[in-house]
mmCIF file of the N, C-alpha and C atoms, coordinates in Angstrom:
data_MODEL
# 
_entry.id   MODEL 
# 
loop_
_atom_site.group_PDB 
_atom_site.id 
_atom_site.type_symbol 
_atom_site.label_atom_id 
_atom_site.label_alt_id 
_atom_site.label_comp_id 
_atom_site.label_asym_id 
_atom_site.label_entity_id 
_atom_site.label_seq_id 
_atom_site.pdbx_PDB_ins_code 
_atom_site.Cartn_x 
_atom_site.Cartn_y 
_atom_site.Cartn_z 
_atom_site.occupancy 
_atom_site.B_iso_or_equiv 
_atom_site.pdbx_formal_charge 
_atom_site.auth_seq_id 
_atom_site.auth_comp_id 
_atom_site.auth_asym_id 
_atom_site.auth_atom_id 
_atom_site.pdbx_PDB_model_num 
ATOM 1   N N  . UNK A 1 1  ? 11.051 -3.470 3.816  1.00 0.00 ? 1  UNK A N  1 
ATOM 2   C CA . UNK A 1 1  ? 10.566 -2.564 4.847  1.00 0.00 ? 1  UNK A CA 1 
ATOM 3   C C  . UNK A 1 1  ? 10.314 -1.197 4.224  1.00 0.00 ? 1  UNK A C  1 
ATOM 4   N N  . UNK A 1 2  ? 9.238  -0.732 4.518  1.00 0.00 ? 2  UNK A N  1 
ATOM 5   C CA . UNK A 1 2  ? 8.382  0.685  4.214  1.00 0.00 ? 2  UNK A CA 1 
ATOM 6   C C  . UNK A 1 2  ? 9.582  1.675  5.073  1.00 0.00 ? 2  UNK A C  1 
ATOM 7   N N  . UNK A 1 3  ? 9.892  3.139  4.048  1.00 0.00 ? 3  UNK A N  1 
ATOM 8   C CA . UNK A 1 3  ? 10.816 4.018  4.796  1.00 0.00 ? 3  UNK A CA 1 
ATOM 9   C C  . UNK A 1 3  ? 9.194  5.445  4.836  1.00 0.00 ? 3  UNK A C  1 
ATOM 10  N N  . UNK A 1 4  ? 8.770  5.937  5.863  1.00 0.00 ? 4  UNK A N  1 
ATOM 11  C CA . UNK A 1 4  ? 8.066  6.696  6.701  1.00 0.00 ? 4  UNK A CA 1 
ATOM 12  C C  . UNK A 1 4  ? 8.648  8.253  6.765  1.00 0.00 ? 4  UNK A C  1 
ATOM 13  N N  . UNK A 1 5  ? 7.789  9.323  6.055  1.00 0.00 ? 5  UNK A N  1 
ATOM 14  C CA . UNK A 1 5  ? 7.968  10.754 6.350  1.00 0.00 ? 5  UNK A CA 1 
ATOM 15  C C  . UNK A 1 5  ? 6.787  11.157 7.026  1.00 0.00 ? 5  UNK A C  1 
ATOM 16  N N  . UNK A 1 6  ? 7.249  11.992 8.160  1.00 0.00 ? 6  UNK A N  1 
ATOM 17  C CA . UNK A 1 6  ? 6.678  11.850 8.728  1.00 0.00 ? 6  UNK A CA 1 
ATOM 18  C C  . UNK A 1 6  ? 6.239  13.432 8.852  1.00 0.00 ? 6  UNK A C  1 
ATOM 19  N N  . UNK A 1 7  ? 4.781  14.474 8.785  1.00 0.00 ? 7  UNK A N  1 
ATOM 20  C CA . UNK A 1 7  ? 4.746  15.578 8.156  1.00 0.00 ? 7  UNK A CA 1 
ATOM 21  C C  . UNK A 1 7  ? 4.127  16.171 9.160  1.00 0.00 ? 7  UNK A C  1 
ATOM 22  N N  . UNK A 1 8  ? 4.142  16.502 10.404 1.00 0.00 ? 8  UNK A N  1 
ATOM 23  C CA . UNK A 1 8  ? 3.002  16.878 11.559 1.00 0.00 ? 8  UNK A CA 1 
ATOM 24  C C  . UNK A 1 8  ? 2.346  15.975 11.453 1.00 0.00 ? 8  UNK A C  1 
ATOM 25  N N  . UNK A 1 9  ? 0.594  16.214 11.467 1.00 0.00 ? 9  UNK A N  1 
ATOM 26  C CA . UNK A 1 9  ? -0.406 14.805 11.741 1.00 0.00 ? 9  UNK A CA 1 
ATOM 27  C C  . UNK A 1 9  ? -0.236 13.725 10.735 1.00 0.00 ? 9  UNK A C  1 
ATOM 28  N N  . UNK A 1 10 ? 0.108  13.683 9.485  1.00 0.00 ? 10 UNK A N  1 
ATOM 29  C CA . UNK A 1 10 ? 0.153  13.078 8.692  1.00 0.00 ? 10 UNK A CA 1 
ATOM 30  C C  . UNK A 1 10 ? 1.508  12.553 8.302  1.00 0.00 ? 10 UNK A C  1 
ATOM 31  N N  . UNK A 1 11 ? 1.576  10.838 8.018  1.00 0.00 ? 11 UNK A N  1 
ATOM 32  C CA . UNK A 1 11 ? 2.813  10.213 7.601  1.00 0.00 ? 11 UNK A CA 1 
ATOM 33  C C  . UNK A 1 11 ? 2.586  9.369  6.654  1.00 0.00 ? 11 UNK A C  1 
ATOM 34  N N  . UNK A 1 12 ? 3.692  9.514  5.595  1.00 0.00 ? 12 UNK A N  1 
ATOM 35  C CA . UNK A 1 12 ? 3.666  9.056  4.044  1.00 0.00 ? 12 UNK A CA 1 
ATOM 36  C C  . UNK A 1 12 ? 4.686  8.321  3.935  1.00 0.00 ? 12 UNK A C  1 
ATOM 37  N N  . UNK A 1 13 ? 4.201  6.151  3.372  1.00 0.00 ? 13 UNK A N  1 
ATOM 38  C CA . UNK A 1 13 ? 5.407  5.855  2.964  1.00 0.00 ? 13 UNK A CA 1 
ATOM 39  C C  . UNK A 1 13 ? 5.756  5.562  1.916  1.00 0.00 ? 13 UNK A C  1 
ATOM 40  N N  . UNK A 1 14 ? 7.124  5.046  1.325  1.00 0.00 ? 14 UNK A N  1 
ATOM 41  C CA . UNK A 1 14 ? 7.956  4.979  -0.073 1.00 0.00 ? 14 UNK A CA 1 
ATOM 42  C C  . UNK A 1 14 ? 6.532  4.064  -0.506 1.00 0.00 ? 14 UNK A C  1 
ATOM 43  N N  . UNK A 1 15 ? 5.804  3.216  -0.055 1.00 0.00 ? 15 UNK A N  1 
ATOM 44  C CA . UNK A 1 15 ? 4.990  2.571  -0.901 1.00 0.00 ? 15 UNK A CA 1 
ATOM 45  C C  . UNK A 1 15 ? 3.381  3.045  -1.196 1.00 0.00 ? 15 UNK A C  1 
ATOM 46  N N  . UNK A 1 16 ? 3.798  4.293  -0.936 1.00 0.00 ? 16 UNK A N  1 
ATOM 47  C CA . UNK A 1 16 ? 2.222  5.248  -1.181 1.00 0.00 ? 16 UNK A CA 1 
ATOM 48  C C  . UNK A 1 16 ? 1.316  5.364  0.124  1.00 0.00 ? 16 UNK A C  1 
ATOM 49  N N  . UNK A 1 17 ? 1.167  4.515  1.223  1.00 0.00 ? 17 UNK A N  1 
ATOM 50  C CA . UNK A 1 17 ? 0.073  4.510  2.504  1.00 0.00 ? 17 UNK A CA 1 
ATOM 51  C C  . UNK A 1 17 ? 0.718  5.599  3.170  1.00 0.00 ? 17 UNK A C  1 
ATOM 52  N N  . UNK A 1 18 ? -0.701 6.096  3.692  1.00 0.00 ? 18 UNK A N  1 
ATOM 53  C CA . UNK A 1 18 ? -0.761 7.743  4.379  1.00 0.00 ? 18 UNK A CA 1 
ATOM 54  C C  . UNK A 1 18 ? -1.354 6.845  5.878  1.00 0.00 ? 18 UNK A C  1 
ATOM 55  N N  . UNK A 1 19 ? -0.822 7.664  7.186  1.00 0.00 ? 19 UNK A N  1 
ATOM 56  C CA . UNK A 1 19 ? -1.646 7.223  8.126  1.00 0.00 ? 19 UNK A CA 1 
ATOM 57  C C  . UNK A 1 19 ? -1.716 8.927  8.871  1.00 0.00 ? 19 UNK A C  1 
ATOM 58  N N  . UNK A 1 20 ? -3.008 9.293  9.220  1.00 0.00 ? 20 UNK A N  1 
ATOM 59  C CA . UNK A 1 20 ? -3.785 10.425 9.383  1.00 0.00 ? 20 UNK A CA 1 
ATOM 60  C C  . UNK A 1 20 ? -3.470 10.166 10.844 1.00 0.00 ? 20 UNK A C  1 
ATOM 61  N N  . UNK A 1 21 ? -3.129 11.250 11.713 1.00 0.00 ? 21 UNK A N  1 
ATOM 62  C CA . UNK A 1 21 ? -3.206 11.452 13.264 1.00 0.00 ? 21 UNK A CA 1 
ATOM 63  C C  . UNK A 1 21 ? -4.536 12.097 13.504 1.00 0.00 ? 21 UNK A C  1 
ATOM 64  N N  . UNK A 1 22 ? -5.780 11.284 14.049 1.00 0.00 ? 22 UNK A N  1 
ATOM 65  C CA . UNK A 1 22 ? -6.795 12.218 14.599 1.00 0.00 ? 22 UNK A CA 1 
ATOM 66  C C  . UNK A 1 22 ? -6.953 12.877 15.505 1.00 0.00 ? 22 UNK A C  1 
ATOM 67  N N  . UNK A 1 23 ? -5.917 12.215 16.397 1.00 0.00 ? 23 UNK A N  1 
ATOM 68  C CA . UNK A 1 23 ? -5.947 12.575 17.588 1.00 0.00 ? 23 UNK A CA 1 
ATOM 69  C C  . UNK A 1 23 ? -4.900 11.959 19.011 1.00 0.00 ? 23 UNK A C  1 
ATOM 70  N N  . UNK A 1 24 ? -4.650 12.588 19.860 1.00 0.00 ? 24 UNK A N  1 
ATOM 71  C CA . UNK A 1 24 ? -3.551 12.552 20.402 1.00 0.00 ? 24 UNK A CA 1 
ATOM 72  C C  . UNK A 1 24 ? -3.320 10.707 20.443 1.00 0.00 ? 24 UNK A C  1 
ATOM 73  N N  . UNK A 1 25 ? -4.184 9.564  20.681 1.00 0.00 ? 25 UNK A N  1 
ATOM 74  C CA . UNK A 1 25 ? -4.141 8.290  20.910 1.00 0.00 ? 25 UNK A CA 1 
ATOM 75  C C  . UNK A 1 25 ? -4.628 7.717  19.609 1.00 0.00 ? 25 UNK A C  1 
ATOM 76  N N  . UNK A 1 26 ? -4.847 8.010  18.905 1.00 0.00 ? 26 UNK A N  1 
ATOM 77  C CA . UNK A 1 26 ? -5.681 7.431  17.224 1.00 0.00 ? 26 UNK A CA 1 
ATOM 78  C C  . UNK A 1 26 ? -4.709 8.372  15.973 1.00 0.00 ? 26 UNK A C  1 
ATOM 79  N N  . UNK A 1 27 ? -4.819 7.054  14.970 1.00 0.00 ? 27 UNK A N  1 
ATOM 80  C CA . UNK A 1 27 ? -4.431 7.068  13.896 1.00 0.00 ? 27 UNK A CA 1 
ATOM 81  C C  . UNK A 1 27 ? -5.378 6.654  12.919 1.00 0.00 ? 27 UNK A C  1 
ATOM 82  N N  . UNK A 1 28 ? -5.531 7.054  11.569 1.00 0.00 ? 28 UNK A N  1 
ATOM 83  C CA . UNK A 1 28 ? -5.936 6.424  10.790 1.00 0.00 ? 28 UNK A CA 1 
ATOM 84  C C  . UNK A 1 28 ? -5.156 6.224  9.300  1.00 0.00 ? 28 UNK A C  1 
ATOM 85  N N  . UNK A 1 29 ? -5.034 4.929  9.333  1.00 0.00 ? 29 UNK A N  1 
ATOM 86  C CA . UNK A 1 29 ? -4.304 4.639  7.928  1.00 0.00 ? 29 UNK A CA 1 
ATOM 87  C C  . UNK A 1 29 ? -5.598 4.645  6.305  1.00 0.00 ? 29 UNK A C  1 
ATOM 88  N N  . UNK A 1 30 ? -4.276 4.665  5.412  1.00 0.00 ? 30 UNK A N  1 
ATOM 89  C CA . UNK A 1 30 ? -4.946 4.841  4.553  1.00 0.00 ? 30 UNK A CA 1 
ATOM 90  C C  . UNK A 1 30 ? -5.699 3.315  3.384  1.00 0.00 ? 30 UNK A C  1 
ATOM 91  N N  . UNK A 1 31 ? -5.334 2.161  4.421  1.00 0.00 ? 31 UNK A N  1 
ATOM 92  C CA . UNK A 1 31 ? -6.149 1.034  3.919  1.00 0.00 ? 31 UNK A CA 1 
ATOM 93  C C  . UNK A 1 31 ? -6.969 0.995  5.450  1.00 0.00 ? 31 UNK A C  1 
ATOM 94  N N  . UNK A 1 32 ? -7.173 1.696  6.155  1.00 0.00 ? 32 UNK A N  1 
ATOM 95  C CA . UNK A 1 32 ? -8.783 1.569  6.630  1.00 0.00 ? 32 UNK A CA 1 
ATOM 96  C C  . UNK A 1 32 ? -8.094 0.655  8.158  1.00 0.00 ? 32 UNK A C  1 
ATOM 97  N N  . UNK A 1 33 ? -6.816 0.695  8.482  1.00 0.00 ? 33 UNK A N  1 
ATOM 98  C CA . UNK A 1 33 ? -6.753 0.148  10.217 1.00 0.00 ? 33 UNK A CA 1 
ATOM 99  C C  . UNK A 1 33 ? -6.654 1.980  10.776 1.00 0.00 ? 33 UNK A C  1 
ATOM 100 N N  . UNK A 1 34 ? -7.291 1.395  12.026 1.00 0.00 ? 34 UNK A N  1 
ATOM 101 C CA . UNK A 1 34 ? -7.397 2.559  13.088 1.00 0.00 ? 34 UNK A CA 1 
ATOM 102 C C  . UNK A 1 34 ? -6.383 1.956  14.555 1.00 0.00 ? 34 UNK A C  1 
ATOM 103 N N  . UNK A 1 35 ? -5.604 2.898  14.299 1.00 0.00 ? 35 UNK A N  1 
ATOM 104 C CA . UNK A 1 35 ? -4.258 2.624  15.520 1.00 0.00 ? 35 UNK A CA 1 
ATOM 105 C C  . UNK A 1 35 ? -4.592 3.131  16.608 1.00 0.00 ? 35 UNK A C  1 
ATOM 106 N N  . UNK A 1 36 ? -4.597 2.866  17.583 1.00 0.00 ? 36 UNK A N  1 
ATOM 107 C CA . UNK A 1 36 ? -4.693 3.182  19.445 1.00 0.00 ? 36 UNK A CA 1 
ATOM 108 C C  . UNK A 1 36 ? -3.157 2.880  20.057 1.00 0.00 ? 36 UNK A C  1 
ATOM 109 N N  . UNK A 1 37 ? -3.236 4.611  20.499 1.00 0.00 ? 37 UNK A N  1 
ATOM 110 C CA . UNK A 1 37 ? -1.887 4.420  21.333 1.00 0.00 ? 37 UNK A CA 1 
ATOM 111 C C  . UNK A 1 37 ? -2.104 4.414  22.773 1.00 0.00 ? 37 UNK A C  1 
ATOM 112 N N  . UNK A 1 38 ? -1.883 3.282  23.884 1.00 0.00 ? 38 UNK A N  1 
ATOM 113 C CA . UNK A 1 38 ? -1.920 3.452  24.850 1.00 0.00 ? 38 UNK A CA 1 
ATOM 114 C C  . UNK A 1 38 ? -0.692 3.290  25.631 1.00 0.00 ? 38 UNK A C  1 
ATOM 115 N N  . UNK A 1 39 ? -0.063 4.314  26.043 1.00 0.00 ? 39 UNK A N  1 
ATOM 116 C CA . UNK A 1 39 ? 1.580  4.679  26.881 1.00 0.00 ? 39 UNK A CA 1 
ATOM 117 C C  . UNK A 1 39 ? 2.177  3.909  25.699 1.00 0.00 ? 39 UNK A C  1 
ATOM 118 N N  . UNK A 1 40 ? 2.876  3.263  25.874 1.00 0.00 ? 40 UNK A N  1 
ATOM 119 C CA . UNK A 1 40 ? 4.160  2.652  24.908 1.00 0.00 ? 40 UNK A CA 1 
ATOM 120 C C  . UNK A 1 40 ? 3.790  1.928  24.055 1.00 0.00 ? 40 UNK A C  1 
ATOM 121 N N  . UNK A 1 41 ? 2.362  1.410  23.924 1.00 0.00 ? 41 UNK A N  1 
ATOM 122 C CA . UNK A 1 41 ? 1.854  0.680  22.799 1.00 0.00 ? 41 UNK A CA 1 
ATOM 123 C C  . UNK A 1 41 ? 1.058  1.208  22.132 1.00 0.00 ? 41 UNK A C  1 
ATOM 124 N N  . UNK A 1 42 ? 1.500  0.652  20.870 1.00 0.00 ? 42 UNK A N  1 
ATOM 125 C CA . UNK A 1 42 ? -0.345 0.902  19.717 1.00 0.00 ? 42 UNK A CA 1 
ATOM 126 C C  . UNK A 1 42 ? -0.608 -0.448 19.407 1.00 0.00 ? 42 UNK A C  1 
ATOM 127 N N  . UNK A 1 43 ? -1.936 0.007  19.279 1.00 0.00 ? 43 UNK A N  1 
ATOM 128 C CA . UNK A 1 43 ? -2.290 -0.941 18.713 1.00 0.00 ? 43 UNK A CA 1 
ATOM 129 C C  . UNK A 1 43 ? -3.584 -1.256 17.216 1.00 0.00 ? 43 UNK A C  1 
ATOM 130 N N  . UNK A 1 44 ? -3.096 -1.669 16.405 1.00 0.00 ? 44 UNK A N  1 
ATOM 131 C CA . UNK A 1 44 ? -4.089 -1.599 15.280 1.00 0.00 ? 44 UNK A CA 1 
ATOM 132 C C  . UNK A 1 44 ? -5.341 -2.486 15.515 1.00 0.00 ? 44 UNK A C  1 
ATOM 133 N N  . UNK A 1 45 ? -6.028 -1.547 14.575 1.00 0.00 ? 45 UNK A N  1 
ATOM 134 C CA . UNK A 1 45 ? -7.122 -2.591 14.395 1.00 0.00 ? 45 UNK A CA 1 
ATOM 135 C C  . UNK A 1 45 ? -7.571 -4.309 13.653 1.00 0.00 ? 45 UNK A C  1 
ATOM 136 N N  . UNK A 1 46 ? -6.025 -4.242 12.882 1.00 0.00 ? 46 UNK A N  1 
ATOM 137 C CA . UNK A 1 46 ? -6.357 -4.949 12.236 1.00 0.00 ? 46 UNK A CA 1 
ATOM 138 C C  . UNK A 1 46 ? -5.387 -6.331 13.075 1.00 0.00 ? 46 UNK A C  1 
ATOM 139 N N  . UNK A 1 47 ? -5.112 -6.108 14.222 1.00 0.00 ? 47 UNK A N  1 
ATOM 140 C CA . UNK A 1 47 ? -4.810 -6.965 15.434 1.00 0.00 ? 47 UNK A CA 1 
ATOM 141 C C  . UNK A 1 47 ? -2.978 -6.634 15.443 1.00 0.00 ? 47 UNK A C  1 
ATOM 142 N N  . UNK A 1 48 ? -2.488 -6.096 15.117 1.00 0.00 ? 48 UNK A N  1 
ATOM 143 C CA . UNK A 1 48 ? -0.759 -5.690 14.807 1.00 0.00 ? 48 UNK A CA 1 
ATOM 144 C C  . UNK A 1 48 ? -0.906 -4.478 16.867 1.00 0.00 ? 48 UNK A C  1 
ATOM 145 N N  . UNK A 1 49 ? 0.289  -4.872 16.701 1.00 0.00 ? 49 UNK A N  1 
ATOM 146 C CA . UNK A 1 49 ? 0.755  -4.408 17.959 1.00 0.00 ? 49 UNK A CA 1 
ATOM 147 C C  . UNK A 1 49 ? 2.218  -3.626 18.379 1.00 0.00 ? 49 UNK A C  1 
ATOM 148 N N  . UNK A 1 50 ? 2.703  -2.786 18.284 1.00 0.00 ? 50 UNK A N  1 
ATOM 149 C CA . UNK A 1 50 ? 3.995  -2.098 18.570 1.00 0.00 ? 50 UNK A CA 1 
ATOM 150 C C  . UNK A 1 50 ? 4.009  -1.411 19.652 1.00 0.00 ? 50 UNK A C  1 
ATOM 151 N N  . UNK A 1 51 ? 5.294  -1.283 20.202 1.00 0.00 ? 51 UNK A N  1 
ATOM 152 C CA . UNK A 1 51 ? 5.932  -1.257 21.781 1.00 0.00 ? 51 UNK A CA 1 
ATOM 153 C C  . UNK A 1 51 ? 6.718  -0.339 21.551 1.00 0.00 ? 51 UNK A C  1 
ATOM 154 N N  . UNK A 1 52 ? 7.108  1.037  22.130 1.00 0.00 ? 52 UNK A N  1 
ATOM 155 C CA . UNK A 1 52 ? 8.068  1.928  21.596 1.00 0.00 ? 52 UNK A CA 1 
ATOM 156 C C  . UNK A 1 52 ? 9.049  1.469  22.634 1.00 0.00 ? 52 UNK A C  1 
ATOM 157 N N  . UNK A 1 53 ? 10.229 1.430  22.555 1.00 0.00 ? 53 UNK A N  1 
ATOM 158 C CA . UNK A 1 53 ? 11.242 1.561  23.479 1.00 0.00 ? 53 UNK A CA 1 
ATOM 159 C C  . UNK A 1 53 ? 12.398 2.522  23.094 1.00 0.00 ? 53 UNK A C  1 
ATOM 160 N N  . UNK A 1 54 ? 12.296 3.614  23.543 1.00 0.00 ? 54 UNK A N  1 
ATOM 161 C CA . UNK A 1 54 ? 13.137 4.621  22.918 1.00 0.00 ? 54 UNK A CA 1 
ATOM 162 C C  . UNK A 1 54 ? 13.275 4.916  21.855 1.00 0.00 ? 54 UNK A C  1 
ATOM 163 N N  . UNK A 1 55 ? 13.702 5.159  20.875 1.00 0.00 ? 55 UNK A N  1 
ATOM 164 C CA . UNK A 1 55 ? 13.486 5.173  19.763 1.00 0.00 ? 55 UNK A CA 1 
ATOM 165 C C  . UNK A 1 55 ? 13.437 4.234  18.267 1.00 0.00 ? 55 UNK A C  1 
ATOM 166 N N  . UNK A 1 56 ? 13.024 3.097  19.116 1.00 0.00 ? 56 UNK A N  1 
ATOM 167 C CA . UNK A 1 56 ? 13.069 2.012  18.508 1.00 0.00 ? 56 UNK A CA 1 
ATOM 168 C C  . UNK A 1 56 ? 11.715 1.094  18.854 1.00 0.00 ? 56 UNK A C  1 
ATOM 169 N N  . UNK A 1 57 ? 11.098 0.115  17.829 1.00 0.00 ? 57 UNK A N  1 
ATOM 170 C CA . UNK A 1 57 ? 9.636  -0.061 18.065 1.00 0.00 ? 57 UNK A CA 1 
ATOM 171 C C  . UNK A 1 57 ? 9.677  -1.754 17.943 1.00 0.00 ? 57 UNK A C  1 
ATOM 172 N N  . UNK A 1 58 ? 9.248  -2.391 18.707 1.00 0.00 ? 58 UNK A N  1 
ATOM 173 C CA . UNK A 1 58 ? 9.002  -3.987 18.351 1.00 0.00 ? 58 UNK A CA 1 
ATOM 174 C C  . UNK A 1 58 ? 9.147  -4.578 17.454 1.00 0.00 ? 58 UNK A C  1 
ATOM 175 N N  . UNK A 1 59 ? 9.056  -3.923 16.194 1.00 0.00 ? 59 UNK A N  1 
ATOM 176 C CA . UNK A 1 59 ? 9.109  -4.224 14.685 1.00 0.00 ? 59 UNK A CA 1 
ATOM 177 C C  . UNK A 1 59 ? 10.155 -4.507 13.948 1.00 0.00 ? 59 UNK A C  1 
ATOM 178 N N  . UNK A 1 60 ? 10.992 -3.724 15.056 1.00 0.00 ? 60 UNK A N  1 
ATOM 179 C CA . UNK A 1 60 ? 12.883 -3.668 14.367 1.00 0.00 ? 60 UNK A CA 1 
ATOM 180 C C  . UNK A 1 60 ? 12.909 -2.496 13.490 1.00 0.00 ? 60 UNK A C  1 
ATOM 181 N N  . UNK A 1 61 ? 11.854 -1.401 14.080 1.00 0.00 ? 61 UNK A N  1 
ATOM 182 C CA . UNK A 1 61 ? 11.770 -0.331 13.248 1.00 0.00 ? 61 UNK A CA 1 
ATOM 183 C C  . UNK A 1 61 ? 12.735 0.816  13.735 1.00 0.00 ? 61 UNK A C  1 
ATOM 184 N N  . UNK A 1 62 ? 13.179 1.935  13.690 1.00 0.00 ? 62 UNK A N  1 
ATOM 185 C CA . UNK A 1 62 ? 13.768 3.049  13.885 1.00 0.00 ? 62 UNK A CA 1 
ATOM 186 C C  . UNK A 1 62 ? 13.053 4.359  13.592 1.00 0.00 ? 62 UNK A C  1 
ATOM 187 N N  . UNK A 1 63 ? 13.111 5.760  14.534 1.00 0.00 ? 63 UNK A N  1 
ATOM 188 C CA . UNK A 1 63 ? 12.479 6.525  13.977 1.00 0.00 ? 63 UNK A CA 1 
ATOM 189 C C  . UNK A 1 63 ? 13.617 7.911  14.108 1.00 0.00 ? 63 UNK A C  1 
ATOM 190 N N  . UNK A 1 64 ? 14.186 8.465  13.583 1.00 0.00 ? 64 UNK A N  1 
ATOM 191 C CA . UNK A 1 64 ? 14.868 9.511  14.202 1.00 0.00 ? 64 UNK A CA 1 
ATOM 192 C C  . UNK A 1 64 ? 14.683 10.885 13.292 1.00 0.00 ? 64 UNK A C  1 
ATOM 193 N N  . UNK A 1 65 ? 14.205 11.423 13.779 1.00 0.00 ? 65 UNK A N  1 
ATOM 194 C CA . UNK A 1 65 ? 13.290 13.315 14.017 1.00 0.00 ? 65 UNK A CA 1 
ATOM 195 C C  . UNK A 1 65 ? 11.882 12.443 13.039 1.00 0.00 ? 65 UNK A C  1 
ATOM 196 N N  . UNK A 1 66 ? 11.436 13.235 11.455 1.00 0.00 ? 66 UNK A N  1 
ATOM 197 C CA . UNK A 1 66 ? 10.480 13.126 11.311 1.00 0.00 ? 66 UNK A CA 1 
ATOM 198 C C  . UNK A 1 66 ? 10.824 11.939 9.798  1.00 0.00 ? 66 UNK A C  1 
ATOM 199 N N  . UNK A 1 67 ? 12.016 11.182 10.458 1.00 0.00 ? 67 UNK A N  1 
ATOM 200 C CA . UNK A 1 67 ? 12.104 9.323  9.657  1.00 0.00 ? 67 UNK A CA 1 
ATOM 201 C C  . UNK A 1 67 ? 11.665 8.360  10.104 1.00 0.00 ? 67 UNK A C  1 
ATOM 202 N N  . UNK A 1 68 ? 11.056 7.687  9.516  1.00 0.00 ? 68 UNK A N  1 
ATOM 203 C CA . UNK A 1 68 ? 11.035 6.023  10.333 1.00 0.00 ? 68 UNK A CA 1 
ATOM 204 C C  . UNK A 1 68 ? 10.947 5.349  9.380  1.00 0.00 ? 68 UNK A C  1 
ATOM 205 N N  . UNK A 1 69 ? 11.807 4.042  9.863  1.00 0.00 ? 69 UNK A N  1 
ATOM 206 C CA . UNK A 1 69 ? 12.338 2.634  8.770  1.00 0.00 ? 69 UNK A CA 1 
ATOM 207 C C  . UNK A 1 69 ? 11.175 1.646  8.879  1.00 0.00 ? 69 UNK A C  1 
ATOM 208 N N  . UNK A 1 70 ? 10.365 2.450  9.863  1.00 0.00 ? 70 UNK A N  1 
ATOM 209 C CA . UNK A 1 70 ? 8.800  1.055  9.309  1.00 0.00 ? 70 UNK A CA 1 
ATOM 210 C C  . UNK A 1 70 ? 7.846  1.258  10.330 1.00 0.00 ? 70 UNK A C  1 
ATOM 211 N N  . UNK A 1 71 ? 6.595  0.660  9.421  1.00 0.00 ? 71 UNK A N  1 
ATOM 212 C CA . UNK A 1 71 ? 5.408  1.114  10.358 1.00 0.00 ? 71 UNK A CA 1 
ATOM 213 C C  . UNK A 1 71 ? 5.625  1.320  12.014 1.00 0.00 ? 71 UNK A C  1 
ATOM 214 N N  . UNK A 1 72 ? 6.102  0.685  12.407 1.00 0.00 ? 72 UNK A N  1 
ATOM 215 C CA . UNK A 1 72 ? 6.251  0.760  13.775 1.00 0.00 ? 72 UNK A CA 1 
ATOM 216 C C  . UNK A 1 72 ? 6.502  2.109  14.841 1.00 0.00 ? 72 UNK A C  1 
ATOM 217 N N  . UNK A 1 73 ? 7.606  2.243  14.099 1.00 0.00 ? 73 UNK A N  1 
ATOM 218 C CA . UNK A 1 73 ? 8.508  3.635  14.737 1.00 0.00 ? 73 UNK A CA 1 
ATOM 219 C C  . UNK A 1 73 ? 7.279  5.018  14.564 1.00 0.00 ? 73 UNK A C  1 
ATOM 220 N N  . UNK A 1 74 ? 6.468  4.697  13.402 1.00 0.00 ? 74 UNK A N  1 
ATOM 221 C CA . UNK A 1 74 ? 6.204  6.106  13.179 1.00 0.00 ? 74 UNK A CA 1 
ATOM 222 C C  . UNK A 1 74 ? 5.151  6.576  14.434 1.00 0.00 ? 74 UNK A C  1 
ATOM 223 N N  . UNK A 1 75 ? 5.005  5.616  14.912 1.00 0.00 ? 75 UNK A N  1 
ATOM 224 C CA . UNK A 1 75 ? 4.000  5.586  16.481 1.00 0.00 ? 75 UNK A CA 1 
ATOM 225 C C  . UNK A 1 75 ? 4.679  6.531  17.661 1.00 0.00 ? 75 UNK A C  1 
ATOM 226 N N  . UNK A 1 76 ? 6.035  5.735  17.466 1.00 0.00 ? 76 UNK A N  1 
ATOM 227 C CA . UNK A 1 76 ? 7.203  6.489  18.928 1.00 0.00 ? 76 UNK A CA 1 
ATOM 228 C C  . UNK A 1 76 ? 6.605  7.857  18.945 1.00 0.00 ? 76 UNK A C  1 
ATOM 229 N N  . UNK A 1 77 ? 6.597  8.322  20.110 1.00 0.00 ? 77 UNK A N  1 
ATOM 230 C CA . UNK A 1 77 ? 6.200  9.543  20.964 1.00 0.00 ? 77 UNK A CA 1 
ATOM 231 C C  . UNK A 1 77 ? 7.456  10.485 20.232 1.00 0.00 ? 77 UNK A C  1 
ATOM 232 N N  . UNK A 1 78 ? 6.785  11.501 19.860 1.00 0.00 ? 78 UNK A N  1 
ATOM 233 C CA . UNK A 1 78 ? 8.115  12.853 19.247 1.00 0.00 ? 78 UNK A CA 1 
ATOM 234 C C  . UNK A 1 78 ? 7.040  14.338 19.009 1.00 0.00 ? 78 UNK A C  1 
ATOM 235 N N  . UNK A 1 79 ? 7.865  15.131 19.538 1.00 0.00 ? 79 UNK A N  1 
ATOM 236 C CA . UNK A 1 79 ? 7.406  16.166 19.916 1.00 0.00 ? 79 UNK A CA 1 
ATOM 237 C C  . UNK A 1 79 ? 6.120  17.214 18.507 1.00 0.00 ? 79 UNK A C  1 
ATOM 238 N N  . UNK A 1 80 ? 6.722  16.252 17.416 1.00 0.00 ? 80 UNK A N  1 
ATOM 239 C CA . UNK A 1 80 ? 6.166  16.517 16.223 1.00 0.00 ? 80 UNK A CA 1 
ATOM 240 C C  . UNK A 1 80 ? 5.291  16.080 16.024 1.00 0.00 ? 80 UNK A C  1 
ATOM 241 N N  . UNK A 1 81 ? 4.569  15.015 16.081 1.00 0.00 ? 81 UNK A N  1 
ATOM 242 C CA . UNK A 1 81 ? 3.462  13.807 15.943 1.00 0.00 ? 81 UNK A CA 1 
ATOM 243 C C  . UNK A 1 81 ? 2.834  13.413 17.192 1.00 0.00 ? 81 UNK A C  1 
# 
């Protein structure tokens, strides 16, 4: 599992992929999926799907302030991102 810093619009993980915030519901990663957040879900383009539930994401991910233990979490709603 990928560990996620998470920098204002932009989040960097231990395995080099950047995913770009364009905008309040869109993401863009840095192999080319475009994420859509709609209320508690995103969803990628490349058909992947995550569910925030508190601070924890479908994935079995975790996100707490500007960490997350995997793609998933780095979606969760936080006042920073």
């Amino acid at each position: 599992m990928s560990f996620w810093q998470i920098l204002g619009r932009l989040a960097v993980s231990s395995e080099g992929e950047t995913i770009q915030r364009v905008s309040d519901t869109t993401s863009v990663s840095s192999d080319g999926t475009t994420y859509t957040r709609m209320g508690s879900t995103t969803v990628g383009s490349d058909g992947s799907t995550f569910t925030q539930m508190g601070s924890f994401s479908t994935d079995g991910s975790t996100r707490m302030g500007s960490t997350a233990t995997g793609l998933g979490a780095v979606f969760n709603k936080q006042d920073d991102w």
